[in-house]
N, C-alpha and C positions, 0 to 999 in steps of 0.2 A: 379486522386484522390490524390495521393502523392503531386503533387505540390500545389494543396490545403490544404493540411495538414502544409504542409511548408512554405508558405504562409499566413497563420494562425498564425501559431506558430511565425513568423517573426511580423507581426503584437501585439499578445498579452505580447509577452516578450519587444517587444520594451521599453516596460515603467520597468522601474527598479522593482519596486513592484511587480509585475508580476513572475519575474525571481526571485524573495527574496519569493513568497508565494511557488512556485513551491519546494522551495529548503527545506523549510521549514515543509511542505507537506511532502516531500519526506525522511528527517531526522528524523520528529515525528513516520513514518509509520515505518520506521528502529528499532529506539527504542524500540518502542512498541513490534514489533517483538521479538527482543533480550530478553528484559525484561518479558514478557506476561508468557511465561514458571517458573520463576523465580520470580514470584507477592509474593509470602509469602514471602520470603527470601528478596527481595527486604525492604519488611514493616518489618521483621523483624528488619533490619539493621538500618534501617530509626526510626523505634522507641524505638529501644535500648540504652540506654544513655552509653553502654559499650563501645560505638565505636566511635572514633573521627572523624570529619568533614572531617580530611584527609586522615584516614582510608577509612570513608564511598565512598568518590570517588576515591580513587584508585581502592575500590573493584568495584563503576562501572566504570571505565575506563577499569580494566582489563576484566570486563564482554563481553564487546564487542567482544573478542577475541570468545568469544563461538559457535556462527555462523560459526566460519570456522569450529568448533572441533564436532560440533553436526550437520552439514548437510550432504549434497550429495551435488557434482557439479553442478549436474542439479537443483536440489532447490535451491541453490544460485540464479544460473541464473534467475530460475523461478520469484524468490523475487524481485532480484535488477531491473528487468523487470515489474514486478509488481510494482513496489516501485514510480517507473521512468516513466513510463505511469499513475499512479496515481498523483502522482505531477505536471505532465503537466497538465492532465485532468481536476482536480482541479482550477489551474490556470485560464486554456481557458474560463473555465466554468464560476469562478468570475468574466472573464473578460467581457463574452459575457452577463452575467446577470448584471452587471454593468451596461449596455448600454443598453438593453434591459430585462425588469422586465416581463419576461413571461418564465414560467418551462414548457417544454414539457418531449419528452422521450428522451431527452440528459441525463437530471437529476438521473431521472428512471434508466439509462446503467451504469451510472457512479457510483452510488449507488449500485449497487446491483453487477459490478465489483470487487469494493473494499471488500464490505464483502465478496462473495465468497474467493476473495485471502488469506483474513484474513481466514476465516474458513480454508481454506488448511495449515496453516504457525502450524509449527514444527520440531521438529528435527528426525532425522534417526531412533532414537529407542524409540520415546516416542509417534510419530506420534500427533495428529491436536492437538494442545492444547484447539482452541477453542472446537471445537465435543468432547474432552473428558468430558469438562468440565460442557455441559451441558448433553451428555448423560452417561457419565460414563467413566473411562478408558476403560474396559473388551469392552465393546459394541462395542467405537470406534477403538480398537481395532483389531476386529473381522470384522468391517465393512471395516476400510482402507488395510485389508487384502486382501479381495477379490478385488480388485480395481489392475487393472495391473500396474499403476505405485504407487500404497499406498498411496493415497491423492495427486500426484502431479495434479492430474485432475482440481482440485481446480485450482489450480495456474492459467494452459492454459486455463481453461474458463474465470476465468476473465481476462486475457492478452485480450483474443480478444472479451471479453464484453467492455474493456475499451477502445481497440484499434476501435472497433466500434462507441463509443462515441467521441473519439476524431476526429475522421472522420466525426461524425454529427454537431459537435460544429464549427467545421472549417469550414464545408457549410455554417452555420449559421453567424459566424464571418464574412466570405465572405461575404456574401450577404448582413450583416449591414454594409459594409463600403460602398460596394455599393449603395446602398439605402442611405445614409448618402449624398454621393457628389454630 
């Protein structure tokens, strides 16, 4: 199974774009991350005429730094795993639909991967920013409480939602190049 996966991935990155959406992919998902917590304050900064151009990115330059100062080790990992199996997944996925115009439940894994990840993504003491946002702080709260690792559940489901899709896409890649020669 691994050597289809790798085989795959040898195949879809071959082509430069491939490895530039993957990356691309994988830096918006980061962002978004860092920033999602930080959406007011972001707009505020953004449409307050008080702050200069190079004000305004230094504050998000140094923003990035927050990540290390508001996680846990293991969320980290969680993320950049997440982050980085999204970005592939992504990839393969444009690559294999590229080539062949039919959605099955590659689509379906890889979709419902990524959000679950996003729904887990927070920091230490504020927990899911998404689940707060739409059920309340207090609720989720109370819910990532009971949870033994406090939302990282999120995370390893979709690791190996997506890690399952990138296994289904790579049967598929394989098999259209086959079917191709």
């Amino acid at each position: 199974m691994m050597r289809v996966v790798i085989k795959a991935l040898a195949i879809t990155f071959r082509q430069w774009r491939y490895a530039l959406l993957a990356l691309v992919v994988a830096a918006g998902l980061l962002l978004v991350t860092i920033w999602l917590p930080n959406l007011s304050f972001m707009w505020y900064l953004f449409t307050d005429s008080s702050f200069s151009w190079a004000t305004r990115f230094g504050i998000l330059g140094g923003s990035l730094t927050t990540l290390k100062l508001n996680s846990t080790p293991l969320s980290r990992t969680i993320l950049f795993t997440l982050i980085v199996l999204a970005g592939m997944n992504v990839s393969m996925l444009a690559y294999y639909l590229k080539r062949r115009i039919t959605m099955g439940r590659e689509l379906g894994m890889s979709l419902t991967g990524t959000i679950l990840g996003l729904i887990g993504v927070g920091c230490a003491s504020c927990g899911s920013v998404v689940l707060s946002s739409i059920f309340g702080l207090s609720a989720t709260a109370g819910f990532l409480s009971l949870l033994p690792l406090r939302g990282l559940e999120f995370g390893l489901i979709s690791i190996f939602l997506l890690a399952v899709s990138i296994v289904l896409v790579s049967k598929k890649i394989i098999n259209l190049t086959v079917c191709v020669r």
